[in-house]
C-alpha positions as a LaTeX table, in Angstrom:
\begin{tabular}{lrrr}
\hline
Residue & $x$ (\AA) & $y$ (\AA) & $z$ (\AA) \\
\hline
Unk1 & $-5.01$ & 16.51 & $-7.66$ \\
Unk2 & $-6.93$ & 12.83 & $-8.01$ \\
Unk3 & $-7.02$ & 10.92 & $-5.04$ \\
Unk4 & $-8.27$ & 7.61 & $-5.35$ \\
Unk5 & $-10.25$ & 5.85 & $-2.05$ \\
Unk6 & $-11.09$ & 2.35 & $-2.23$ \\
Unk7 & $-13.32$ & 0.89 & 0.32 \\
Unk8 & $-14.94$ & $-2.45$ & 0.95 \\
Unk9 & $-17.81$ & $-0.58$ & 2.62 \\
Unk10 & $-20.17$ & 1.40 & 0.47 \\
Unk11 & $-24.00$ & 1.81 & $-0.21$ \\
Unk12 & $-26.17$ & $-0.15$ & 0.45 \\
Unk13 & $-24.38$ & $-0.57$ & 3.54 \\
Unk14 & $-25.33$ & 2.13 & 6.52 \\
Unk15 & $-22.36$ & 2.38 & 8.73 \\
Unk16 & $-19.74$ & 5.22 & 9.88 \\
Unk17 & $-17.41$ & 3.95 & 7.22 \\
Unk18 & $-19.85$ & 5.19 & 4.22 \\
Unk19 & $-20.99$ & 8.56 & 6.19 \\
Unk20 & $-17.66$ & 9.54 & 6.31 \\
Unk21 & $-15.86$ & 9.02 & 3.29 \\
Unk22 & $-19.35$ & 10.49 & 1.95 \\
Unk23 & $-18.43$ & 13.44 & 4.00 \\
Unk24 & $-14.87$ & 13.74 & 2.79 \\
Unk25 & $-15.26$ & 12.82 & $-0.93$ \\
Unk26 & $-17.76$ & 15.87 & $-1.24$ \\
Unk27 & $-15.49$ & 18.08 & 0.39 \\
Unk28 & $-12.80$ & 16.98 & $-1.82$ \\
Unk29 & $-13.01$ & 20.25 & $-4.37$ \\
Unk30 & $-12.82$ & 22.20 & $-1.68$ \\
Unk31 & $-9.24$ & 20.80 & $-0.84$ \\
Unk32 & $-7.72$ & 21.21 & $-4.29$ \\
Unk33 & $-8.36$ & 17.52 & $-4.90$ \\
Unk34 & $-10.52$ & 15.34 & $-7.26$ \\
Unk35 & $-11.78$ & 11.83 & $-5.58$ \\
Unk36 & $-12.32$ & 8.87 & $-7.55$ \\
Unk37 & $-13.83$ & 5.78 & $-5.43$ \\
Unk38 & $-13.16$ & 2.05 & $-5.75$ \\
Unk39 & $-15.97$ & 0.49 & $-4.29$ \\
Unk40 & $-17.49$ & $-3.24$ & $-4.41$ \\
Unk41 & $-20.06$ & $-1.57$ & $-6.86$ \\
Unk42 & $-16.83$ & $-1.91$ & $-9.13$ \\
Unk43 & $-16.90$ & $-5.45$ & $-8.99$ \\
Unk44 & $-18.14$ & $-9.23$ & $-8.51$ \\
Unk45 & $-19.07$ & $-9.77$ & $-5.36$ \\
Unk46 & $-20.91$ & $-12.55$ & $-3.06$ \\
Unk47 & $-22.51$ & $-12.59$ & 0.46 \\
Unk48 & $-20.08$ & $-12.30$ & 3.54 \\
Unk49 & $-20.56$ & $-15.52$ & 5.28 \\
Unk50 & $-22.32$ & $-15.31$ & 8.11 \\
Unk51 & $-23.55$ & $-11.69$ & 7.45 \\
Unk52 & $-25.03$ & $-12.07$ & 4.06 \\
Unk53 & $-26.14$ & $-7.63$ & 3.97 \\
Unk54 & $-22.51$ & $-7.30$ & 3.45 \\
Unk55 & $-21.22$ & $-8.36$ & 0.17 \\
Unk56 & $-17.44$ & $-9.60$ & $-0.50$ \\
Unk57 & $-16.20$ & $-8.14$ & $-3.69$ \\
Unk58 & $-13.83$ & $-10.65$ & $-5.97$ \\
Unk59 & $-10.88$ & $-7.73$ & $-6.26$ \\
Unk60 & $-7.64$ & $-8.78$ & $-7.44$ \\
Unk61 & $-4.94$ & $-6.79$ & $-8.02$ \\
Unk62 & $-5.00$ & $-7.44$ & $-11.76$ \\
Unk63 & $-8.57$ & $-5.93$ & $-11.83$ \\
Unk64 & $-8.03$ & $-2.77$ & $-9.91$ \\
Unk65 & $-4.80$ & $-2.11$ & $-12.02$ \\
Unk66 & $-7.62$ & $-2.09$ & $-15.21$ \\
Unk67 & $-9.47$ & 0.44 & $-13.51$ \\
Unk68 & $-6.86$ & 2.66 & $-11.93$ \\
Unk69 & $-6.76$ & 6.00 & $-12.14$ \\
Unk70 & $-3.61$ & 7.38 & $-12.27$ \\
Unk71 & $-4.02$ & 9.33 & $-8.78$ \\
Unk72 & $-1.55$ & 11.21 & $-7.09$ \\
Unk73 & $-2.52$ & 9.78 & $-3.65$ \\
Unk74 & $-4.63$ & 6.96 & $-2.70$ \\
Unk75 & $-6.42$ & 6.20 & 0.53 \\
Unk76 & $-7.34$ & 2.65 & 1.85 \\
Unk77 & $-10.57$ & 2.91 & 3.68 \\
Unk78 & $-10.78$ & $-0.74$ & 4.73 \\
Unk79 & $-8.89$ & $-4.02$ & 5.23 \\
Unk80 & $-11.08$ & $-5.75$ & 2.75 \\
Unk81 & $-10.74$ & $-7.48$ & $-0.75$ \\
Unk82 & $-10.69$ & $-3.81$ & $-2.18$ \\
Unk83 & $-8.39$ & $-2.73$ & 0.02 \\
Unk84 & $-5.88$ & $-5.56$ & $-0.08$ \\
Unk85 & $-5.62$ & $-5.73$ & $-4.18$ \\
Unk86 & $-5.23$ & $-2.08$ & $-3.72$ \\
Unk87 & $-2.36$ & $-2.01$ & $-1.16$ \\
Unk88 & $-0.61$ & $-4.77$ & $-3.55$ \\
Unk89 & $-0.86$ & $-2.39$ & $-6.74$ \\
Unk90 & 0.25 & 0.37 & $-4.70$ \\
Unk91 & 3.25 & $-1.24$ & $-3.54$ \\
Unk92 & 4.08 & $-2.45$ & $-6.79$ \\
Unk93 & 4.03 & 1.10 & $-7.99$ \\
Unk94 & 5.32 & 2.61 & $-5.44$ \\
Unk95 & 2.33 & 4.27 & $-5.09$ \\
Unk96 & 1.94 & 7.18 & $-1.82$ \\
Unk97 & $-0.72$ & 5.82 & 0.25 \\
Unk98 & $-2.64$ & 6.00 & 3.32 \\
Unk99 & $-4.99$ & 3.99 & 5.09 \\
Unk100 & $-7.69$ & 4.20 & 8.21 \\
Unk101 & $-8.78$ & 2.05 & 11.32 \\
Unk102 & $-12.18$ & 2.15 & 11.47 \\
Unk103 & $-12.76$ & $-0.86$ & 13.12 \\
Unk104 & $-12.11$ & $-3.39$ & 15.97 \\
Unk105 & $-11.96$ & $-6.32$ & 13.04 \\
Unk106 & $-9.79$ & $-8.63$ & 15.82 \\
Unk107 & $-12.55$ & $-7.98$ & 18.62 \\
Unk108 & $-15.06$ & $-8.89$ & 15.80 \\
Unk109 & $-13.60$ & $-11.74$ & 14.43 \\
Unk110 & $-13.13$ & $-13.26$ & 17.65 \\
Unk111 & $-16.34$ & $-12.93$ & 19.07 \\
Unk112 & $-17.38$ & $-15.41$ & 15.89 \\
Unk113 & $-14.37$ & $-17.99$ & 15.80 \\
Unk114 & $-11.70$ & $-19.36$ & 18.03 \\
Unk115 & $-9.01$ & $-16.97$ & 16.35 \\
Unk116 & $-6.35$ & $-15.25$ & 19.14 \\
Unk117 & $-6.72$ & $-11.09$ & 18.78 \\
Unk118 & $-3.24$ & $-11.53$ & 18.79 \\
Unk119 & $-2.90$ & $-12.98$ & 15.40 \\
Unk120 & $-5.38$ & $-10.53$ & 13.93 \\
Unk121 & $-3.26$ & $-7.23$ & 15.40 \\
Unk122 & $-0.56$ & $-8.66$ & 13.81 \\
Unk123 & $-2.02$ & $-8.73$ & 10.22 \\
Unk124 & $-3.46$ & $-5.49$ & 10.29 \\
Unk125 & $-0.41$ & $-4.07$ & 11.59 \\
Unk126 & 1.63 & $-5.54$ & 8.13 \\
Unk127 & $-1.57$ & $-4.04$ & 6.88 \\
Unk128 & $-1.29$ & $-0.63$ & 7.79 \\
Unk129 & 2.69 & $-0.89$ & 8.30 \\
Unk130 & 2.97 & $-0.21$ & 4.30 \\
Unk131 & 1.01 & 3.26 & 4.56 \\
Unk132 & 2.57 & 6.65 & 5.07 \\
Unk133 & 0.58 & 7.20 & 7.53 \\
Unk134 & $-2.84$ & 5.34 & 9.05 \\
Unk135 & $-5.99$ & 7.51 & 10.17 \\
Unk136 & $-7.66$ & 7.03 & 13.58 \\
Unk137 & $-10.77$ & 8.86 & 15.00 \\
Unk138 & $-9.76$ & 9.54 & 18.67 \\
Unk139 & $-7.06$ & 10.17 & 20.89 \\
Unk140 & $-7.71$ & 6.37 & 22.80 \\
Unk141 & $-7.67$ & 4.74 & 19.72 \\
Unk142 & $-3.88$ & 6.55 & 18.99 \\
Unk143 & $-2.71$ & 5.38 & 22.13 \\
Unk144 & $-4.11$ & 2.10 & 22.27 \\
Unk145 & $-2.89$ & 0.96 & 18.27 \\
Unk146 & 0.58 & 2.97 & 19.44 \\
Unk147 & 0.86 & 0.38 & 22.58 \\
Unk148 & 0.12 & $-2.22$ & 20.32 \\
Unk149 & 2.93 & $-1.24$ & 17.31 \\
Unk150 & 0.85 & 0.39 & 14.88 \\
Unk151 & 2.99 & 3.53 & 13.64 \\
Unk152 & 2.67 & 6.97 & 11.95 \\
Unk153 & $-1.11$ & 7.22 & 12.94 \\
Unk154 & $-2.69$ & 10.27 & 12.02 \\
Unk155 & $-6.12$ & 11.98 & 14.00 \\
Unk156 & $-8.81$ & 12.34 & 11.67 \\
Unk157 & $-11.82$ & 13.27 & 13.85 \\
Unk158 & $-15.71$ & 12.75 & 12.30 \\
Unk159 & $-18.72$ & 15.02 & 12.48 \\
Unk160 & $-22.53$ & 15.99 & 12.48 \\
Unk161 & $-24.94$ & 17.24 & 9.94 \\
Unk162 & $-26.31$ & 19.71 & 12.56 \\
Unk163 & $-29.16$ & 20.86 & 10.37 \\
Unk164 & $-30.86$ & 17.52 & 9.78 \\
Unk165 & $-30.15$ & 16.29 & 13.06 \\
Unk166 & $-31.86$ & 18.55 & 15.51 \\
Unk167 & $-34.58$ & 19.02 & 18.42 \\
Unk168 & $-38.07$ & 19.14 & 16.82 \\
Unk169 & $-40.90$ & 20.71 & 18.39 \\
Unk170 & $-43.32$ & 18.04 & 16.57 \\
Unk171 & $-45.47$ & 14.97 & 17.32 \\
Unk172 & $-43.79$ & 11.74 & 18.31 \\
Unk173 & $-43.60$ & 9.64 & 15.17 \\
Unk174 & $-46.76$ & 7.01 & 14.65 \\
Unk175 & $-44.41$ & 4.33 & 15.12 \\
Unk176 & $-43.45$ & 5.69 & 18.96 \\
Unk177 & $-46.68$ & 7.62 & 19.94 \\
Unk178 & $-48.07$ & 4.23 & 22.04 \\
Unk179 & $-45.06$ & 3.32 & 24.06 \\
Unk180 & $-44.86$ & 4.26 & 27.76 \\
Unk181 & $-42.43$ & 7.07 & 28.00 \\
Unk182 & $-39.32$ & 7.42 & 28.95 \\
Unk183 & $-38.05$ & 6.47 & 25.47 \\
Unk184 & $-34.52$ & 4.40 & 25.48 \\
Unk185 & $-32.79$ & 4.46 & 22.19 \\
Unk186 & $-30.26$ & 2.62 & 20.52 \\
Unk187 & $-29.46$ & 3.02 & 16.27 \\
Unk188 & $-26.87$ & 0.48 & 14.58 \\
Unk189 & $-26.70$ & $-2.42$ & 13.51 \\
Unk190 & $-27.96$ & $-5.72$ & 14.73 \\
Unk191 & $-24.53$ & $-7.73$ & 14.93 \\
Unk192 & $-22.77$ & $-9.56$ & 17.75 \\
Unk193 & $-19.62$ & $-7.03$ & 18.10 \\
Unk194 & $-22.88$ & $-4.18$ & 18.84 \\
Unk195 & $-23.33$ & $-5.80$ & 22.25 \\
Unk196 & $-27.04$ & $-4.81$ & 21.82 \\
Unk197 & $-28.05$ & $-7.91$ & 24.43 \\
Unk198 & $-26.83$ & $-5.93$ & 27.26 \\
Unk199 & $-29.09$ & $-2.77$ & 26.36 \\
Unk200 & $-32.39$ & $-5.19$ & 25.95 \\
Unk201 & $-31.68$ & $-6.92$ & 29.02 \\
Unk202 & $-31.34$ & $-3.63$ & 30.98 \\
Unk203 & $-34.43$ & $-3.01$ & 33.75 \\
Unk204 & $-35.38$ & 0.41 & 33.12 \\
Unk205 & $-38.45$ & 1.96 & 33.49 \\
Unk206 & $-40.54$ & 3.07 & 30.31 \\
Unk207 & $-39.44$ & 1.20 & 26.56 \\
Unk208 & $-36.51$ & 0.66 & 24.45 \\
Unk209 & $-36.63$ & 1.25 & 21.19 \\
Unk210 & $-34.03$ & $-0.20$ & 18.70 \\
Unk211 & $-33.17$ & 0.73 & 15.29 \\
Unk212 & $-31.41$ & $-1.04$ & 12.55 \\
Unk213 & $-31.03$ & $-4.43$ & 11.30 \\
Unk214 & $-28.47$ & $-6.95$ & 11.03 \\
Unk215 & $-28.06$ & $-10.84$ & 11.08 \\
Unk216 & $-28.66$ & $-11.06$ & 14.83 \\
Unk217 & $-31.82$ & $-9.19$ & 14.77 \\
Unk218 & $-34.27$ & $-12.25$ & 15.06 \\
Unk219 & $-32.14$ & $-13.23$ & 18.29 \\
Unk220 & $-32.63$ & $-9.66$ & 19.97 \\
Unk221 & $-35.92$ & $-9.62$ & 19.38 \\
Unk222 & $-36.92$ & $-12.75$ & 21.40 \\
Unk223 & $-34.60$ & $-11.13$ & 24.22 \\
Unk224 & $-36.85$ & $-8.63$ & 24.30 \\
Unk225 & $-40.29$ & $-9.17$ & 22.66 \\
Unk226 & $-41.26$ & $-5.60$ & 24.63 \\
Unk227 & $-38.66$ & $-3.57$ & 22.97 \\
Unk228 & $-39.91$ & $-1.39$ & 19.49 \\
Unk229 & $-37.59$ & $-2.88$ & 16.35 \\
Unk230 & $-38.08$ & 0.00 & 13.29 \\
Unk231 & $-35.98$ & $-1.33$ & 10.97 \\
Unk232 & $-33.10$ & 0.32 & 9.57 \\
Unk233 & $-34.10$ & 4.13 & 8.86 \\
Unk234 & $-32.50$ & 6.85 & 7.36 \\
Unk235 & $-32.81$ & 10.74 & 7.01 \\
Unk236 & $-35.60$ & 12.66 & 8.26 \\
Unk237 & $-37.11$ & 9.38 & 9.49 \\
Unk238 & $-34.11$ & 8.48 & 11.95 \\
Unk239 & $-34.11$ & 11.86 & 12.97 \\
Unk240 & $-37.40$ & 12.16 & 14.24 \\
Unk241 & $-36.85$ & 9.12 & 15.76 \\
Unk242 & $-33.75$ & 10.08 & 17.77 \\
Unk243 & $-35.74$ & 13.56 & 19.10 \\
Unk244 & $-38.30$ & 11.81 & 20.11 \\
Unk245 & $-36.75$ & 9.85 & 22.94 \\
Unk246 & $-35.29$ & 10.61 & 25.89 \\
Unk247 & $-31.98$ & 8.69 & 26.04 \\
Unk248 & $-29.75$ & 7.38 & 23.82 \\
Unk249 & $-28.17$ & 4.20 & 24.92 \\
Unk250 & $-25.09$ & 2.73 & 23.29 \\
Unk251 & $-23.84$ & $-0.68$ & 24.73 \\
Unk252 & $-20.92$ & $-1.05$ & 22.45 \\
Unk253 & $-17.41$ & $-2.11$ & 24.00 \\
Unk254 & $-15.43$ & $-2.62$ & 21.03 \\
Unk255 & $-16.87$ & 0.87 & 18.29 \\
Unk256 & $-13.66$ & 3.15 & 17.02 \\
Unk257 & $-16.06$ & 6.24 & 17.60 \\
Unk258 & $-19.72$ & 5.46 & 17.02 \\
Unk259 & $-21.05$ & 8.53 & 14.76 \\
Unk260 & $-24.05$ & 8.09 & 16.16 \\
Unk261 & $-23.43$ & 9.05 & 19.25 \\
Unk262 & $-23.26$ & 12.60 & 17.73 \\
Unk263 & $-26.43$ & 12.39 & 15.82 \\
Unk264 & $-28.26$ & 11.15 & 19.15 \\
Unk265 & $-26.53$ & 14.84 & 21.14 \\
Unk266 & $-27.47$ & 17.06 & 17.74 \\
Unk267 & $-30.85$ & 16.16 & 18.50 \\
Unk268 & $-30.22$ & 16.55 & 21.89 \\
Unk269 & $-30.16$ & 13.45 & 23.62 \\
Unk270 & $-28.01$ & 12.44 & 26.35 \\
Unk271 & $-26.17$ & 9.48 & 26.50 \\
Unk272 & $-25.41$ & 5.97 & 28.49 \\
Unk273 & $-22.36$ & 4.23 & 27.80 \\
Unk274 & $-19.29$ & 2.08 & 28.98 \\
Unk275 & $-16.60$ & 4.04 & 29.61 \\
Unk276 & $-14.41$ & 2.78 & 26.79 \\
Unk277 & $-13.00$ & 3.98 & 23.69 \\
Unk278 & $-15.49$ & 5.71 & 21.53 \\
Unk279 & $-17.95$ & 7.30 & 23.92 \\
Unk280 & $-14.83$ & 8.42 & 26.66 \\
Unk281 & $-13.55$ & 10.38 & 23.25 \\
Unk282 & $-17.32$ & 11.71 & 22.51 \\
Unk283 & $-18.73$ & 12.35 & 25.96 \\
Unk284 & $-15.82$ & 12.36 & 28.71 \\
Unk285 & $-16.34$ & 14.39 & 30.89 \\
Unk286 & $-18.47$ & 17.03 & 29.20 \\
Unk287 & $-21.72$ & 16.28 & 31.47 \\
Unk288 & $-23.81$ & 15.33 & 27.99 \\
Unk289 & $-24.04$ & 11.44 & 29.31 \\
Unk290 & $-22.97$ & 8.95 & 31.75 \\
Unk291 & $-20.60$ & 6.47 & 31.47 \\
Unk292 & $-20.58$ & 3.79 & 33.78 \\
Unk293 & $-19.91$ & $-0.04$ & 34.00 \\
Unk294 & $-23.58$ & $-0.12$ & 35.74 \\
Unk295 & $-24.89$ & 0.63 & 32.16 \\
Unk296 & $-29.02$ & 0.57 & 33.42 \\
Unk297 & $-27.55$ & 3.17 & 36.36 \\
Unk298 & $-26.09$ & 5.21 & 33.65 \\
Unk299 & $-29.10$ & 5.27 & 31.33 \\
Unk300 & $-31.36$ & 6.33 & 34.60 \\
Unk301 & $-29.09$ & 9.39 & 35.44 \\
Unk302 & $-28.65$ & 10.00 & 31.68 \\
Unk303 & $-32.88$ & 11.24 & 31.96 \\
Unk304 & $-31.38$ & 14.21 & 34.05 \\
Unk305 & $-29.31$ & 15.87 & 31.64 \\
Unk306 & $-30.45$ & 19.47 & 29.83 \\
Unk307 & $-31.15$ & 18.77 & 26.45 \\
Unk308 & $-29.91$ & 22.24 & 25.40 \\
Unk309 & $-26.28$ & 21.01 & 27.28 \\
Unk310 & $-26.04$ & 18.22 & 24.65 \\
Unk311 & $-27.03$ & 19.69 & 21.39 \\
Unk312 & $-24.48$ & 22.88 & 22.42 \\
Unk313 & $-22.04$ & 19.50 & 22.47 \\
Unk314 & $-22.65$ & 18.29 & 19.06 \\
Unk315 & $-22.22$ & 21.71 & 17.61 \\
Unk316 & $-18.21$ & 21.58 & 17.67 \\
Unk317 & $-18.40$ & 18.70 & 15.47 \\
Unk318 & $-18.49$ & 19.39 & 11.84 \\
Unk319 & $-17.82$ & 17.65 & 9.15 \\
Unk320 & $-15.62$ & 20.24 & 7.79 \\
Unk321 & $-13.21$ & 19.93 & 10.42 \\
Unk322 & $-13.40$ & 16.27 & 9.70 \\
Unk323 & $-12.56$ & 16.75 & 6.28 \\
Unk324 & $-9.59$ & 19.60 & 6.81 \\
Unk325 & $-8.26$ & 17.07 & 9.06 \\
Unk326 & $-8.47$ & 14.33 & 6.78 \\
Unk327 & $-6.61$ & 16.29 & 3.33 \\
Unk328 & $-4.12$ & 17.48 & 5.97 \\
Unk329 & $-3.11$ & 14.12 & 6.57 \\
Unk330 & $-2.87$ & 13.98 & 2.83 \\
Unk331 & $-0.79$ & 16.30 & 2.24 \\
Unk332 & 1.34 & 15.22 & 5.07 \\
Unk333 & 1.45 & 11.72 & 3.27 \\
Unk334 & 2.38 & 13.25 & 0.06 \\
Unk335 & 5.22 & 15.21 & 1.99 \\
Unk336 & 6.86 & 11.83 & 3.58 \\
Unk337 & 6.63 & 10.22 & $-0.13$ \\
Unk338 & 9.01 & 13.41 & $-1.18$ \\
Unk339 & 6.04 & 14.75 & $-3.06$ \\
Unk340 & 5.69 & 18.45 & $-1.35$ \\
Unk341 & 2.45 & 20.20 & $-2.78$ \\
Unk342 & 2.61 & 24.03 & $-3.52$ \\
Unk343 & $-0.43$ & 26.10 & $-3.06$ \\
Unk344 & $-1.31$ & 28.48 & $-5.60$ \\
Unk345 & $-3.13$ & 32.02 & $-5.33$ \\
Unk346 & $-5.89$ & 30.89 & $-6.99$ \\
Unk347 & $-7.22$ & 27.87 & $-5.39$ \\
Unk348 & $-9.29$ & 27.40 & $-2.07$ \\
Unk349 & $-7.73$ & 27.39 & 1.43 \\
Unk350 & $-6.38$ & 24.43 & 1.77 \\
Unk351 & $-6.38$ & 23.16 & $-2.19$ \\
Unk352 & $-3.13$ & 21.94 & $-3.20$ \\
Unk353 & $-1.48$ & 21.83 & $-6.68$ \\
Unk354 & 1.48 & 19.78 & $-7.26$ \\
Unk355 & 5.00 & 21.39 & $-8.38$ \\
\hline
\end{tabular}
């Protein structure tokens, strides 16, 4: 079966949005279905303003209908270009779709202009109104988009590549092996919405240590001329970099889930947080981190935790439960469009072939 996902967000970019549909369109096979992906690599594009890493594709609905694929399903990943010329073809065609919430975009926006969150809720609810269904990482997230109108949301939970991120019995990386220990970490990028500031203006003993970049990173850094800026890393690199410290501080008030946040606890770190959406889903009250409005309290008690306790944690999330969750809410989709898949003998658990 071909599902098509379109998504504004895509490589170059490192985010939570790319990890995870790069989770779920491997896993696709596996399902009984065939992804095709509409990404701005498909198109035109020029700098977001403002945030000039992230390009804006020129998508119309016109040039997405040249390129569609004739999918059974198709799933909206963002509330982009893509993903609007997308929606409009779909409902032209009355096409069975479904979308996700993967971020705070009203928070966002309003941290950068004098627009009411208000006004942005209600656009993304038309948005997402139009789906058969809308996909949201947590249980607070579901409640909180419920209180505020959105309908049929669906829980489509993310996971952690436990074999690349893991404790290392190893030397501290070159780029670490001079700062006075203990280690605070944060990993994402250097935007406003990240709340960053209040984790470089923290007094804690020891170093912080950020990692990333973003347009806001020349700002941090002369908040904090002390702290360690790597860069954006990826792979083996970041995951060195996350065993080596000792706790993983992650300011953000306004993240869906923050991914992560379960890389930091594969490789067992503990974490510091706010207890809001996002790390209350992740950490609660599972004693692998401290959430607390005090965050420079909570990164201090955060040095306590076992190590062991947090990477036993960040073992029950896999990103093939992430992915079962995520064609289940597929097939759900398919179900309320009046298109009821059969499964055959032959394929894979949880393949689907249509009548």
């Amino acid at each position: 079966m071909r599902l098509l996902v379109a998504t504004d967000a895509w490589h170059p970019q490192i985010n939570g949005v790319v990890r995870s549909l790069e989770q779920v369109v491997k896993a696709g096979p596996r399902h009984g279905f065939d992804p095709v992906l509409l990404t701005p690599q498909d198109f035109r594009s020029v700098p977001m303003p403002g945030y000039p890493e992230i390009r804006l594709s020129l998508a119309t609905a016109r040039g997405v209908a040249a390129r569609w694929p004739s999918p059974a399903h198709v799933h909206i990943a963002t509330e982009g270009p893509i993903g609007l010329a997308v929606r409009r073809v779909c409902l032209s065609r009355a096409q069975p779709f479904t979308t996700s919430y993967h971020t705070r975009f009203p928070e966002y926006l309003a941290a950068r202009a004098p627009v009411p969150e208000s006004w942005s809720y209600a656009w993304l609810r038309r948005f997402h109104g139009a789906a058969n269904g809308t996909m949201v990482s947590t249980a607070t997230l579901e409640r909180e988009l419920a209180g505020r109108g959105f309908r049929n949301l669906m829980h489509w939970t993310r996971g952690v590549d436990t074999t690349l991120y893991r404790p290392r019995d190893e030397p501290v990386p070159e780029a670490l092996a001079d700062l006075p220990r203990p280690l605070f970490l944060f990993v994402g990028r250097l935007a406003v919405e990240k709340n960053v500031a209040a984790f470089l203006r923290l007094s804690l003993p020891g170093s912080k240590v950020v990692v990333g970049d973003g347009p806001d990173r020349a700002r941090l850094a002369a908040i904090a001329p002390d702290a360690r800026f790597l860069g954006a890393l990826t792979g083996e690199t970041l995951a060195r970099v996350y065993a080596a410290a000792d706790v993983f501080v992650f300011p953000s008030l306004t993240d869906t889930f923050g991914i992560v946040l379960l890389e930091a606890l594969a490789c067992g770190l503990p974490i510091a947080a706010f207890p809001v959406a996002g790390p209350q889903d992740v950490v609660g009250g599972a004693g692998i981190g401290v959430l607390d409005h005090d965050l420079a309290a909570a990164a201090r008690a955060a040095l306590a935790i076992p190590r062991a306790r947090c990477r036993e944690h960040a073992l029950r999330w896999t990103w093939a439960e992430s992915a079962r969750q995520f064609y289940g809410n597929i097939e759900t989709s398919l179900a309320r469009a009046g298109v009821v898949p059969r499964r055959t003998p032959q394929a894979p658990t949880g393949s689907v072939a249509l009548p």
